[in-house]
C-alpha positions in Angstrom: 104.9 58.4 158.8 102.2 60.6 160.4 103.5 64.6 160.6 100.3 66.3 161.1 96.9 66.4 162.6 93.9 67.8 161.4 90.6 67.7 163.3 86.9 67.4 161.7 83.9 67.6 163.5 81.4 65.4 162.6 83.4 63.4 161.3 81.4 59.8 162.0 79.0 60.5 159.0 78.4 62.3 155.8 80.3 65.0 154.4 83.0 64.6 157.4 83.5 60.9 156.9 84.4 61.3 153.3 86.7 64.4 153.9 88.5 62.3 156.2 88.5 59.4 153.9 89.9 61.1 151.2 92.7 62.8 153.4 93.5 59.4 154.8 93.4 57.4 151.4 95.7 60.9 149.6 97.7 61.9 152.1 100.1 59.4 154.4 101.4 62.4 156.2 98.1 63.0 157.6 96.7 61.5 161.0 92.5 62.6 161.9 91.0 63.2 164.7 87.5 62.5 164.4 85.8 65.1 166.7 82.5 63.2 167.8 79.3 63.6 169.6 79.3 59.7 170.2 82.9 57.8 170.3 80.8 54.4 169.4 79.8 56.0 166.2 83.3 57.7 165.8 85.4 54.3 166.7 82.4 52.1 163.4 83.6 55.2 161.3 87.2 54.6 162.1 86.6 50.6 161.4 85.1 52.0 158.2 87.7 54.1 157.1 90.7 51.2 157.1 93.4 53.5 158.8 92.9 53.2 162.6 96.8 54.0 163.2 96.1 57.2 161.4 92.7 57.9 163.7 92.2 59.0 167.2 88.4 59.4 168.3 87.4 62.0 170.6 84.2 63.3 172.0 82.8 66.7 171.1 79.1 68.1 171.8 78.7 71.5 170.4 75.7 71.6 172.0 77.8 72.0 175.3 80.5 74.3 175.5 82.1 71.9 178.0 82.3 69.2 176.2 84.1 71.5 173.6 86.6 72.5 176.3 86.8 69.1 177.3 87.7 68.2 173.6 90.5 70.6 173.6 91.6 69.3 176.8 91.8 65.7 175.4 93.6 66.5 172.5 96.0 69.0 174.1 97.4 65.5 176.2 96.8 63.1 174.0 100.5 62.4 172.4 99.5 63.2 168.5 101.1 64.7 166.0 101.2 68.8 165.8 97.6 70.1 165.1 97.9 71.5 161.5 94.4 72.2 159.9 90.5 72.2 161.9 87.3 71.4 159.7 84.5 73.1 161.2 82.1 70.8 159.3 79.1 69.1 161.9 75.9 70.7 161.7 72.5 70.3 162.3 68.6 71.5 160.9 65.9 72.0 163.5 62.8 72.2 160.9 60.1 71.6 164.2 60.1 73.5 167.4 63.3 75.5 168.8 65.2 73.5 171.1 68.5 74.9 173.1 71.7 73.8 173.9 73.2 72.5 177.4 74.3 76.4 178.1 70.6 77.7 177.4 71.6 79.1 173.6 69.0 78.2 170.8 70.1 75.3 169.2 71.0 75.9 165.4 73.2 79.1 166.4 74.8 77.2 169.3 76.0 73.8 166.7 76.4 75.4 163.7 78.6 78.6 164.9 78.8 79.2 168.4 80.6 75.7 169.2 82.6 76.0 166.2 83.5 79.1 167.4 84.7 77.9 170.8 86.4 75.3 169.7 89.1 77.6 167.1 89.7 79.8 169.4 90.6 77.8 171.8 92.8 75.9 170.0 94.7 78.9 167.7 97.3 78.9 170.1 97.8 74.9 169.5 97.7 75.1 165.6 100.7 74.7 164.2 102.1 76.6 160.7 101.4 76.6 158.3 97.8 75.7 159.5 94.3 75.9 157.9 90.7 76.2 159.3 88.2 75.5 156.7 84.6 76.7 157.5 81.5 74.7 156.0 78.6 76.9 155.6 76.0 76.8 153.0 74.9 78.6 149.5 71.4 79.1 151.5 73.1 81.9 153.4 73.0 83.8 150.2 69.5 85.1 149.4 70.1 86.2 146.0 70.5 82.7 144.9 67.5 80.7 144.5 68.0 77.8 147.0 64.0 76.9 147.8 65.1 78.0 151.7 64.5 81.2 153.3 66.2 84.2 153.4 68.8 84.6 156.9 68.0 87.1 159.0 70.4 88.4 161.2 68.9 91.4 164.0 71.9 90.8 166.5 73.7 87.9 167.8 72.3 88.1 171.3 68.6 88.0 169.0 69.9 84.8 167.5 71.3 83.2 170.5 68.0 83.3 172.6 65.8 80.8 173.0 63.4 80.8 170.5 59.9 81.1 171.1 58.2 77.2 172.0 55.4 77.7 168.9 58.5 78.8 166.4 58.6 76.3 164.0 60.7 78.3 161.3 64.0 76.4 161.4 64.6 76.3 158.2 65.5 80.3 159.1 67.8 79.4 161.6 69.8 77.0 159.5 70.2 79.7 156.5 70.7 82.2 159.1 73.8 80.0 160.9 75.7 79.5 157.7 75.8 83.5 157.2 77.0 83.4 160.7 79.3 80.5 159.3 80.4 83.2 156.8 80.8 86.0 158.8 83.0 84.2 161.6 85.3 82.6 158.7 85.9 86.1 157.2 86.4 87.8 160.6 89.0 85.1 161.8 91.0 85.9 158.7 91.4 89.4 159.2 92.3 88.7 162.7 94.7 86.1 161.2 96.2 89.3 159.5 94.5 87.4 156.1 97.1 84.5 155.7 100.2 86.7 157.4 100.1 84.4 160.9 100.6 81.5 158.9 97.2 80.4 159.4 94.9 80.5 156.4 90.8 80.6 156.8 88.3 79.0 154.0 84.9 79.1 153.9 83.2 76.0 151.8 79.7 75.6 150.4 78.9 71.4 150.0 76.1 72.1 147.4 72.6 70.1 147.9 73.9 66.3 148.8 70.5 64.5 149.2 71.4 61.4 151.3 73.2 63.7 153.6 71.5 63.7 157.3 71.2 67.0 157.0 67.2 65.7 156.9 67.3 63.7 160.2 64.7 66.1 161.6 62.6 66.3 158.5 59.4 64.1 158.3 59.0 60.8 157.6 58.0 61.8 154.4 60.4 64.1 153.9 63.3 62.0 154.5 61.7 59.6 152.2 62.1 62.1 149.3 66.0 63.4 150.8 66.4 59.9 150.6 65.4 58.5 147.2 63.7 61.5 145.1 67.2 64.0 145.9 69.3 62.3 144.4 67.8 62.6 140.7 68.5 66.4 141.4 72.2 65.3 140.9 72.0 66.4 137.1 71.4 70.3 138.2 74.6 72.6 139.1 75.7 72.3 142.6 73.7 69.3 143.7 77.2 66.8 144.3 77.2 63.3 145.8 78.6 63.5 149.4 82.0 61.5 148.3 82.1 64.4 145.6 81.9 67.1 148.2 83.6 65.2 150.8 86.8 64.9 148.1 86.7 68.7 147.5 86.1 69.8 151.4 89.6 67.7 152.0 91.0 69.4 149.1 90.8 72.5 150.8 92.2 71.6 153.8 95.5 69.5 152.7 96.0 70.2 148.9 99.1 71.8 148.6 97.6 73.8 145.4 95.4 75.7 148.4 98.4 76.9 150.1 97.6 80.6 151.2 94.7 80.8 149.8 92.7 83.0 152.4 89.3 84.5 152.9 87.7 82.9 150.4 84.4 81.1 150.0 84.1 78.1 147.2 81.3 76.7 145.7 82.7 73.5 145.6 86.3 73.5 143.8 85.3 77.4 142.6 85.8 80.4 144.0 83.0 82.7 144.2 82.1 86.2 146.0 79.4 85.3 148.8 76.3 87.2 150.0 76.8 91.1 150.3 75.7 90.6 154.0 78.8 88.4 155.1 81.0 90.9 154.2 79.4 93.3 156.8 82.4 93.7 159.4 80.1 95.6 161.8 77.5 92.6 162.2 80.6 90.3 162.1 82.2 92.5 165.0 78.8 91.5 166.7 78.9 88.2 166.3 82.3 88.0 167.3 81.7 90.0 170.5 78.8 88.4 171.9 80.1 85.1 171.2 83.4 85.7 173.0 80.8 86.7 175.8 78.7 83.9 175.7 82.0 81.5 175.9 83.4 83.3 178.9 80.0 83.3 180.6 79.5 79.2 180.0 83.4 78.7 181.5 82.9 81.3 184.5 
């Protein structure tokens, strides 16, 4: 019998689609909502996944902060079990020309944090205890590993939020730059979870390289070619997983009972490790936080 709900974004494909395959398949206590850009895709995943009474489909854009409201609308009626863990997993890499969102906020910002973002917290309030929120970022937000991607670099939030400039082809960037923003809202949400004391626990989760992952969608034909078929030989090196083997360990953090209150803490897969000095910074963390509660309000007014 289902007791509890737990929401993943992006949950159609990829790393979300195995987290929620593995809770599904572990856990019979468990029901998902699979929070979607595209309910087709959502409701094939859902056929794929062999638990339809244990799924409820639901459309979610984080490229439009109404659609995210109208997500937490939907789920607030819809007669589910009490909302007990939220996997901020979807997220996107612009490699060609900055786009925006439906609210006029450069893309990458507004998928990969900014409607993440909106969506917690708004729903805080409606998360049951004891709750988790697991936050998927990325080990490219740490520029003292070597990742082959670019160092983040984070002026302001407003800096990061504006449309970016039509000849900027740096995306690459912008995705590193989103998952310290990742960091930074995961470890800010904690402290203002009183770190664990609310009941509410607050993880932040690095997939390692998963070639096969459409993570590459906007890469070249070429270059999907090689995410494709050459990645995957990579899978030998540390931290280069499968996506059932990261999928398996992103629902471990969100259900296992050996997680219970762990809090403000970023794995590297099943491992704990420290994260970059930067996303520890509580004054560009208070910035993002600010300016993001603005640009919320502003999209609702």
């Amino acid at each position: 019998m289902t007791r509890r709900t737990v929401i993943i974004t992006g949950a159609n494909t990829g790393l979300g689609f195995e987290c929620a395959r593995t809770i599904l398949n572990c856990d019979s206590s468990w029901h998902v909502v699979l929070a979607v850009r595209d309910p087709l895709r959502g409701a094939h995943a859902v056929d794929r996944l062999g638990a339809a009474d244990r799924c409820t489909v639901l459309p979610c854009d984080l490229a439009s902060l109404r659609s995210v409201g109208g997500f937490v609308d939907a789920l607030t009626r819809a007669d589910l079990p009490p909302l007990h863990a939220i996997v901020c997993n979807a997220g996107l890499q612009v490699v060609d020309t900055s786009q925006v969102t439906a609210d006029g906020i450069e893309m990458t910002f507004g998928v990969n944090h900014l409607g993440h973002f909106a969506l917690v917290t708004t729903l805080l309030d409606h998360l049951a205890t004891p709750g988790r929120i697991v936050v998927v970022s990325s080990g490219t937000h740490d520029p003292d590993k070597f990742t082959g991607m670019p160092a983040p670099q984070f002026t302001s939030a407003a800096d990061l939020a504006l449309p970016g400039n039509p000849d900027d082809k740096d995306g690459r960037r912008r995705y590193t730059t989103s998952k310290l923003c990742n960091m930074l809202f995961a470890y800010e949400l904690d402290r203002r979870l009183d770190q664990g004391a609310r009941g509410v626990t607050v993880t932040a989760f690095d997939p390692g390289l998963m070639p096969g992952s459409g993570l590459a969608r906007e890469y070249t034909p070429l270059g999907r070619l090689a995410w494709r078929y050459l990645f995957p030989l990579l899978r030998v090196l540390p931290n280069v997983n499968s996506i059932a083997t990261s999928g398996a360990r992103l629902a471990a953090l969100t259900v296992d009972p050996s997680f219970d209150g762990v809090t403000g803490t970023y794995f590297e897969g099943s491992r704990a490790i420290p994260s970059s000095k930067e996303s520890y910074d509580t004054a560009t963390a208070l910035d993002l936080w600010a300016t993001s509660e603005q640009l919320v309000a502003t999209a609702r007014a």
